[in-house]
C-alpha positions as CSV (number, residue, x, y, z in Angstrom):
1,X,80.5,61.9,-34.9
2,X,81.4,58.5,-34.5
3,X,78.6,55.7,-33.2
4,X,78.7,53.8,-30.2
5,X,79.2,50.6,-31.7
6,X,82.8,52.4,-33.9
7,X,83.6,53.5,-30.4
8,X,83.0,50.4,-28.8
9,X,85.2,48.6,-31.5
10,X,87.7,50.8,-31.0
11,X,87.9,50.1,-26.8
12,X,88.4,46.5,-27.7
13,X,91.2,46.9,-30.4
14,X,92.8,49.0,-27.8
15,X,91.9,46.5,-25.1
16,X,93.7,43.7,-27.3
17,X,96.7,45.5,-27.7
18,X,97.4,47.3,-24.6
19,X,96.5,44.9,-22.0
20,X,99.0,43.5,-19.7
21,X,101.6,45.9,-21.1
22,X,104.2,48.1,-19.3
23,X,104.2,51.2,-21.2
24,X,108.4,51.8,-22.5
25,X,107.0,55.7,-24.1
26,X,104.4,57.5,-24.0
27,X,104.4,61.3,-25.9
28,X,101.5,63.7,-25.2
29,X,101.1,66.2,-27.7
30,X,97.8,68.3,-26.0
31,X,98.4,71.1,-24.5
32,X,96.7,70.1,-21.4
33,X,98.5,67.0,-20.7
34,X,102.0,68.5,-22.7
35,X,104.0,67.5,-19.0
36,X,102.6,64.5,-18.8
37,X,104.5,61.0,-18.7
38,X,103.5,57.2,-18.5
39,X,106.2,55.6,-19.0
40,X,106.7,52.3,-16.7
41,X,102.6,52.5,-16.5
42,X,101.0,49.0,-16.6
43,X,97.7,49.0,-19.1
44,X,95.4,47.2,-17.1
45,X,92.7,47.4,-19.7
46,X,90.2,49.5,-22.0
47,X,87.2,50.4,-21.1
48,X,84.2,52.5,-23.4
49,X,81.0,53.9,-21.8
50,X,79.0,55.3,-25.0
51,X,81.3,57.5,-26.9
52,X,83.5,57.7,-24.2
53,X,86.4,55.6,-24.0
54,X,89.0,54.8,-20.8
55,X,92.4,53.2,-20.7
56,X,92.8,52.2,-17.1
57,X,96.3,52.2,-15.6
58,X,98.0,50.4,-12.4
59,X,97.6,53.0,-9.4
60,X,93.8,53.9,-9.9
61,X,94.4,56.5,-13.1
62,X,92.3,56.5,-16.5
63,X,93.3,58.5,-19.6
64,X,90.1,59.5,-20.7
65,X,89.5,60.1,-24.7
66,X,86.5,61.5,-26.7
67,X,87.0,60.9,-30.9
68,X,83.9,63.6,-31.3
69,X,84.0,64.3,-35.4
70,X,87.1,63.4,-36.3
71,X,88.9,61.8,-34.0
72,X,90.5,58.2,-34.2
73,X,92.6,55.7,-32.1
74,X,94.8,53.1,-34.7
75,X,97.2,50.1,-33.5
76,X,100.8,49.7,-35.5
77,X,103.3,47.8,-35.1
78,X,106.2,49.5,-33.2
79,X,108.7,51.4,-35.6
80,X,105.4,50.9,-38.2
81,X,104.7,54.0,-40.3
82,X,101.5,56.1,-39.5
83,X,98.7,56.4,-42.0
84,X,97.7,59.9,-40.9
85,X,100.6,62.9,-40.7
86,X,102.3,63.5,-37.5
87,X,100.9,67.0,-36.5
88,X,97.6,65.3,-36.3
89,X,98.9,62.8,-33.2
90,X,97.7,64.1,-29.9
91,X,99.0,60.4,-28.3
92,X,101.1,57.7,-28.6
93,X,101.3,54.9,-26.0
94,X,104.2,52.1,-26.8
95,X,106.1,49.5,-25.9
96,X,108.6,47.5,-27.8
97,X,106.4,45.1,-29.8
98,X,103.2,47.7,-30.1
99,X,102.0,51.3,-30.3
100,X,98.8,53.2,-30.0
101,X,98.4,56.2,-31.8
102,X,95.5,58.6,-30.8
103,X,94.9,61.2,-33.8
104,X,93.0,64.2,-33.5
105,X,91.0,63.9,-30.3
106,X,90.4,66.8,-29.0
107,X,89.5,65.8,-25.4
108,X,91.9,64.2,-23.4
109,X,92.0,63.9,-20.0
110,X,94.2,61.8,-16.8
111,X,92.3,61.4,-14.0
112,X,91.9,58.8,-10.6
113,X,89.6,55.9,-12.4
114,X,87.6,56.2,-9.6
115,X,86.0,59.4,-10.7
116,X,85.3,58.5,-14.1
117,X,81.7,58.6,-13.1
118,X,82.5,62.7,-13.3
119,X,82.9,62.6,-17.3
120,X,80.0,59.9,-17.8
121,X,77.6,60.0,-15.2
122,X,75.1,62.6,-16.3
123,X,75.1,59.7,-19.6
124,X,71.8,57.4,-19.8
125,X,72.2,53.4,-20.4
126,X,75.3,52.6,-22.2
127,X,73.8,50.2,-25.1
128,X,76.7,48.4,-25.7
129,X,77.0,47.9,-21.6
130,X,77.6,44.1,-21.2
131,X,75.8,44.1,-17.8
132,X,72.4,45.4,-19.7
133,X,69.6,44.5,-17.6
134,X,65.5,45.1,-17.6
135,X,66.7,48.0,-15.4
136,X,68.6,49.2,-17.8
137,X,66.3,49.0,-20.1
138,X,63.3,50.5,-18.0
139,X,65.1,53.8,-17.6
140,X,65.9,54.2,-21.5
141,X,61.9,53.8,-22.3
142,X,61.4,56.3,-19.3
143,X,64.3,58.5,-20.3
144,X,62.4,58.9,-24.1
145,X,59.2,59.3,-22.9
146,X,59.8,61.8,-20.2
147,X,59.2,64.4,-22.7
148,X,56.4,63.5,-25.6
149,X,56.2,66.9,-27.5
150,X,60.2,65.9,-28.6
151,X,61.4,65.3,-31.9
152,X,61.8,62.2,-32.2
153,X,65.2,62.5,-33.6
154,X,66.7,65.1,-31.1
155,X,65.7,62.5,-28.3
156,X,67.1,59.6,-29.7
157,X,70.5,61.6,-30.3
158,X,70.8,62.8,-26.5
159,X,73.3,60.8,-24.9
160,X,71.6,61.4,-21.5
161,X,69.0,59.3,-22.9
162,X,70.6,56.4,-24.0
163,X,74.5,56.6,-24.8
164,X,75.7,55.4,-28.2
165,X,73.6,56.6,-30.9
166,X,74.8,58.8,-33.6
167,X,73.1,60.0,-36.6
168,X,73.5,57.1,-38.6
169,X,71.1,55.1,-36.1
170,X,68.7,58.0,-35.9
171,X,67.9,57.7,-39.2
172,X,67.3,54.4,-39.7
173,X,65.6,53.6,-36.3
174,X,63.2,56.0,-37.6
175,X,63.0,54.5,-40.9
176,X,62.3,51.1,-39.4
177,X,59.5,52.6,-36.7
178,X,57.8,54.0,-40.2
179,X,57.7,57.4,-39.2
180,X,60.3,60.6,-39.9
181,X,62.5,62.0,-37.6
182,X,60.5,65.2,-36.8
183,X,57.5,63.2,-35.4
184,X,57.0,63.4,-31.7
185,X,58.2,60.8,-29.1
186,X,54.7,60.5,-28.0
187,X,54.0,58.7,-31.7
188,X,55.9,56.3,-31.2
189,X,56.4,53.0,-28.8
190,X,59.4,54.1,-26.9
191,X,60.0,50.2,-25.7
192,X,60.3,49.5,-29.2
193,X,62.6,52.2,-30.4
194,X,65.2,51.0,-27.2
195,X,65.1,48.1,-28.4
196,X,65.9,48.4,-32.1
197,X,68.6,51.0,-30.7
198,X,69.8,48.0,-29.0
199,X,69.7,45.3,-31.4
200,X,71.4,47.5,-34.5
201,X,74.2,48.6,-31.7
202,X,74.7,45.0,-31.0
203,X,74.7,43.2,-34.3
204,X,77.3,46.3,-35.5
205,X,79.7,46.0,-32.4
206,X,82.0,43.7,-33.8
207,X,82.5,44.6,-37.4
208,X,83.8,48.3,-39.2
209,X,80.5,48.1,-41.1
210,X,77.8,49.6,-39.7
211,X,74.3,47.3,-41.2
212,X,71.1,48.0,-40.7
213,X,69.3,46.5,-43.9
214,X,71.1,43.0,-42.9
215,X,72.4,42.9,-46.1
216,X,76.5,43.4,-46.2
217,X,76.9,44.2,-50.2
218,X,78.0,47.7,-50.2
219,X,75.6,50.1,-51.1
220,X,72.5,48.0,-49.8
221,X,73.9,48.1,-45.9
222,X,71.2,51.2,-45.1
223,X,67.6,52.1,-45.4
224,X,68.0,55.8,-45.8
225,X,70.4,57.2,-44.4
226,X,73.2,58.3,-47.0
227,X,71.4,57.4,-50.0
228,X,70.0,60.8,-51.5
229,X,70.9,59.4,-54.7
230,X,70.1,55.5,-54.9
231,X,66.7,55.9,-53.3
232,X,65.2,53.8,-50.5
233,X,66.2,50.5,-50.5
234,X,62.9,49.1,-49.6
235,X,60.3,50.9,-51.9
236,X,62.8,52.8,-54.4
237,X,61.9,55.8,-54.4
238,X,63.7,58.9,-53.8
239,X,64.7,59.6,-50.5
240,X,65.3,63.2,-48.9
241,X,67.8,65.0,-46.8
242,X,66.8,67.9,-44.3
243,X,68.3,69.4,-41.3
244,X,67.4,69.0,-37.3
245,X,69.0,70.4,-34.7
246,X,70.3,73.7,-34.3
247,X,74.2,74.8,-33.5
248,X,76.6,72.2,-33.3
249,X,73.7,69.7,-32.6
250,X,72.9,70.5,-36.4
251,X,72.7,66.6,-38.4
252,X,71.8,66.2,-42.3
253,X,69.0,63.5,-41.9
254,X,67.5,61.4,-44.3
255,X,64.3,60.1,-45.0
256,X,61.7,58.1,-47.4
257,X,58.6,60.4,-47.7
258,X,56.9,57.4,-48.9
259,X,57.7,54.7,-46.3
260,X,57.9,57.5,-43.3
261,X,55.0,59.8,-42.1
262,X,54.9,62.3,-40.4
263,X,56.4,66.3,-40.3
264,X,59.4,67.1,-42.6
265,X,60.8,70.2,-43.4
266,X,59.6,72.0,-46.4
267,X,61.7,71.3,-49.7
C-alpha cells in the first residue's frame, strides 16, 4: 500500500492540475458512481488526509479516493495516450488542456465536503498535516503508548494512531530506534518514534523517492527494508524477512539481526 508521503505527492500533482478548472468530462467507470456526472464542476482544490485523498468541488461536494495496493492517480495532457490499459480506469476528470486519470482505485466515493470527517475521522494525526502542532504531536505519543504489550510494528502501521505510515516506514523506523519490529511499544520512546515518523514523512513528501539512509544513489536509499539480498547498509551483514500481521494486515518485514534486538520469528 502506498505511503503517506506517495499519497501526499499525489494530492499536490492533482492539486496543480485541477485547480481552478471547470471540468468539460468527466467518465465514471465504478459501479457505484456508474450515473454519476461532473461535468461543468469547478475543481476548487485537492486535499489528502493520510492515505486518503479529496478533490473538493464548487457546491460543497468531495470525490473521495483510496489507492489501497494498487491504485494510482496520473496527469496527461488532454488527447495524451495512457500508460496503463483502459479497463483499468475507474476515473477520468478533463478539460481541454488537461486530464486526470484515476486507475484502479477501488474506493471511490461523492459525498457533501462537509462530511469528510465520516471517511477520516476515526484516523490519528495526519503527519504530513501542514497545521502540525505540539497537540498534534502529544496525541500520536499517547495514541502509541496507550497500549505497551503491542508490537511495535502493528502500532506504528494503525492509521488510528498516526495516519501515513506504510510498511516501508515501519521498517526502517524500527531499524533506526535499534530494535525489531516485534518488540513491544513499551521498549521503546514513543516521543522519539513520532518523531522520526515525522521527519522521514517530511523530507520524502516532495520527491517519488522514498530515502531514509539520506543517501539518493539507488540501492543505498534504505536501511533494511527491501534489501534481503545486499545486506544492511550500515553493518553489512545479512538482513532478514519475516511476517507480522495476520489477514490482510499481513506485511513482509525486514530486519538486521545484528543492528536490531529484540523478538523475531523463528527462521
Amino acid at each position: 500500500m502506498p505511503e503517506g508521503d506517495t499519497v501526499f505527492l499525489t494530492g499536490k500533482l492533482l492539486d496543480r492540475a485541477l485547480a481552478g478548472r471547470t471540468l468539460s468530462r468527466t467518465d465514471f467507470r465504478h459501479p457505484a458512481l456508474a450515473t454519476a456526472n461532473l461535468t461543468g464542476s469547478k475543481v476548487l482544490g485537492v486535499r489528502t488526509v493520510g492515505k486518503h485523498l479529496f478533490t473538493r468541488f464548487a457546491g460543497e461536494l468531495s470525490l473521495h479516493s483510496h489507492l489501497k495496493m494498487d491504485g494510482a492517480w496520473e496527469v496527461y495532457r488532454a488527447g495524451a495516450r495512457w500508460r496503463h490499459p483502459a479497463h483499468h480506469v475507474r476515473v477520468v476528470l478533463a478539460d481541454a488542456q488537461v486530464q486526470a486519470v484515476g486507475f484502479r482505485l477501488h474506493d471511490l466515493e461523492l459525498l457533501p465536503t462537509g462530511e469528510e470527517s465520516r471517511l477520516v475521522g476515526h484516523l490519528g494525526p495526519d503527519l504530513l498535516d501542514p497545521q502540525w502542532t505540539d497537540e498534534h504531536t502529544a496525541r500520536a505519543v499517547a495514541a502509541l503508548a496507550a497500549d505497551p504489550g503491542r508490537e511495535l510494528g502493528l502500532a506504528l502501521l494503525d492509521q488510528s494512531v498516526m495516519a501515513g505510515l506504510g510498511n516501508l516506514y515501519k521498517c526502517e523506523i524500527c531499524f533506526l530506534l535499534h530494535v525489531t519490529p516485534w518488540v513491544p511499544v513499551s521498549e521503546v520512546d514513543s516521543g522519539r518514534a513520532v518523531a522520526l515518523a515525522r521527519k522521514l514523512l517530511q523530507a520524502n513528501a516532495w520527491r517519488h523517492e522514498q530515502v531514509t539512509t539520506g543517501d539518493l544513489a539507488r540501492g543505498r536509499r534504505n536501511w533494511v527494508y527491501g534489501r534481503t539480498r545486499a545486506g544492511c547498509h550500515r553493518c553489512g551483514g545479512p538482513v532478514r524477512v519475516g511476517t507480522q500481521g495476520t489477514d490482510v494486515h499481513r506485511r513482509p518485514t525486514w530486519y538486521c539481526p545484528r543492528c536490531q534486538r529484540g523478538p523475531a520469528p523463528s527462521q
